[in-house]
C-alpha angles and dihedrals in degrees: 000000000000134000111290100240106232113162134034108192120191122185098187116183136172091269113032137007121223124195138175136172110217128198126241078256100050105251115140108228102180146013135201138179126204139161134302112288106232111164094160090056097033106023128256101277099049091040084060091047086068082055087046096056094050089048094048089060101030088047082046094056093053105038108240135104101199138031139201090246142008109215108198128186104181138192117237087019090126110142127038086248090064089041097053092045085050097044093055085041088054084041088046087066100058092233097143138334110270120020133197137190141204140164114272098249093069078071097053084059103045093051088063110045132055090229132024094273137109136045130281123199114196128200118178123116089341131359132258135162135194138172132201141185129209081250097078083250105136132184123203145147128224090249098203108139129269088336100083089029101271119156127189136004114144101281084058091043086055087045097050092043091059099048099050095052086039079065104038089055091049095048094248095107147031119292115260140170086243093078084063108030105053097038086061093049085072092042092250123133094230154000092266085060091045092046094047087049092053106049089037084055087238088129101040108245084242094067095076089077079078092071097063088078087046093058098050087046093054095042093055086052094060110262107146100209085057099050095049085059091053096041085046088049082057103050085044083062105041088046094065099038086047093056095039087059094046080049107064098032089265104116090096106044132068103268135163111257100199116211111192140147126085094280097048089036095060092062102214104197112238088036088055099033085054103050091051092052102045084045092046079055115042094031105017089180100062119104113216124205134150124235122236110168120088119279095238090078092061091047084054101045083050085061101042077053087058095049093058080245118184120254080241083059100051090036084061095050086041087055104057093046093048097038 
């Protein structure tokens, strides 16, 4: 007799969707990968048909059709209201018997700690941070944009670049390397032609997301301007860790501060070096670490959690991603 399906995790971003479907015992007896989810651009229902594709094969590998819990972190999934209406669209799909989802960043977390506890700040294309305690207790923020007081990411850190060197070419602000640097990255002789490019659509508005890596460049070779965005990206970072911990009665207690996302992942020094020491400042007793192994783990772990699943269990999924 086969493995008795128990979990299908889904760790679903903006730019790529991961699934798996993991055993009572926690073996994991298939993967799949799909598109970005991207509910606010596509709808929701197309944004779930992208889901759908990567659980059809995944379901197909390992030879089920249907599953004990669906275990969703989702991208975009960033009020309880967008939970709950993606919750009843994933249920709608007959996938398991009870669903649950989360925002992706909860997956972020779980991936990197043993127990639900602990905080996980996440800085990819934007930024985002939540906590969580073994006693079902969260903390999280609405994480949508400058509207509910959010800085950085690396879509803002795009943004900010190019304003500041917009500024510095035209005489309004400080010089910087950034009026040179990130004009040539596109091939163009100055700000005013990047500029022109950008709002013309000569250069494609998803393209910015090129200039985070500029400015990182340009801040590790000295240029002051450069280097305040990437100290103020830390103390972006450390701010919401530092009230998610205060939050949940963790301040004074050792507790796992997570660091994930492409921007926090790639570990640029003085981004990295600054958010230990400001952490090390304002909450001594957290415990910093990136996370490096993918989310769905972490999607996966969340509903072994649910399950009541053994530490042996878990220990078994957590294996075969960080093999």
């Amino acid at each position: 007799m086969g493995l008795t399906a128990s979990v299908l995790a889904v760790d679903a971003g903006n730019s790529k969707t991961d699934v798996a479907v993991v055993a009572a015992d926690g073996s994991v007896l298939a993967t799949a990968r799909g598109g970005g989810f991207r509910p606010p651009v596509v709808g929701v229902e197309a944004a779930v048909d992208v889901i759908a594709d990567a659980v059809g094969q995944a379901f197909t590998a390992a030879g089920v059709g249907w599953v004990d819990h669906v275990s969703a972190c989702l991208a975009n999934a960033d009020l309880p209201v967008e939970e709950q209406q993606l919750a009843a669209a994933l249920h709608a799909r007959a996938w398991g018997a009870e669903v649950e989802v989360r925002n992706d960043t909860f997956a972020v977390l779980r991936t990197g700690v043993t127990e639900p506890r602990g905080v996980a700040v996440v800085c990819g294309a934007g930024i985002n941070c939540v906590g969580m305690r073994p006693d079902g207790r969260t903390a999280r923020f609405p994480a949508l944009g400058r509207i509910s007081g959010d800085w950085g990411g690396g879509w803002g850190l795009a943004e900010e670049a190019l304003w500041h060197a917009a500024r510095a070419e035209d005489g309004r602000g400080t010089d910087t390397d950034l009026a040179r640097v990130l004009p040539r990255h596109f091939g163009l002789p100055s700000m005013y032609a990047l500029i022109e490019a950008l709002h013309l659509a000569d250069i494609a508005v998803a393209r910015r997301h090129e200039l985070t890596p500029v400015l990182f460049a340009t801040a590790a070779a000295g240029d002051p301007v450069a280097r305040s965005l990437v100290d103020r990206l830390a103390d972006e970072v450390v701010s919401m860790a530092t009230v998610a911990l205060t939050r949940l009665d963790l301040l004074d207690e050792e507790t796992p501060v997570l660091l994930g996302g492409s921007v926090l992942a790639a570990r640029h020094p003085q981004l990295d070096d600054g958010v230990r020491e400001l952490l090390a400042a304002r909450a001594p007793k957290a415990v910093p670490r990136v996370v490096t192994a993918s989310p769905v783990l972490g999607a996966a772990l969340l509903g072994l959690d649910r399950a009541g699943a053994s530490a042996e269990v878990q220990a078994r999924t957590r294996a075969y991603y960080e093999a």
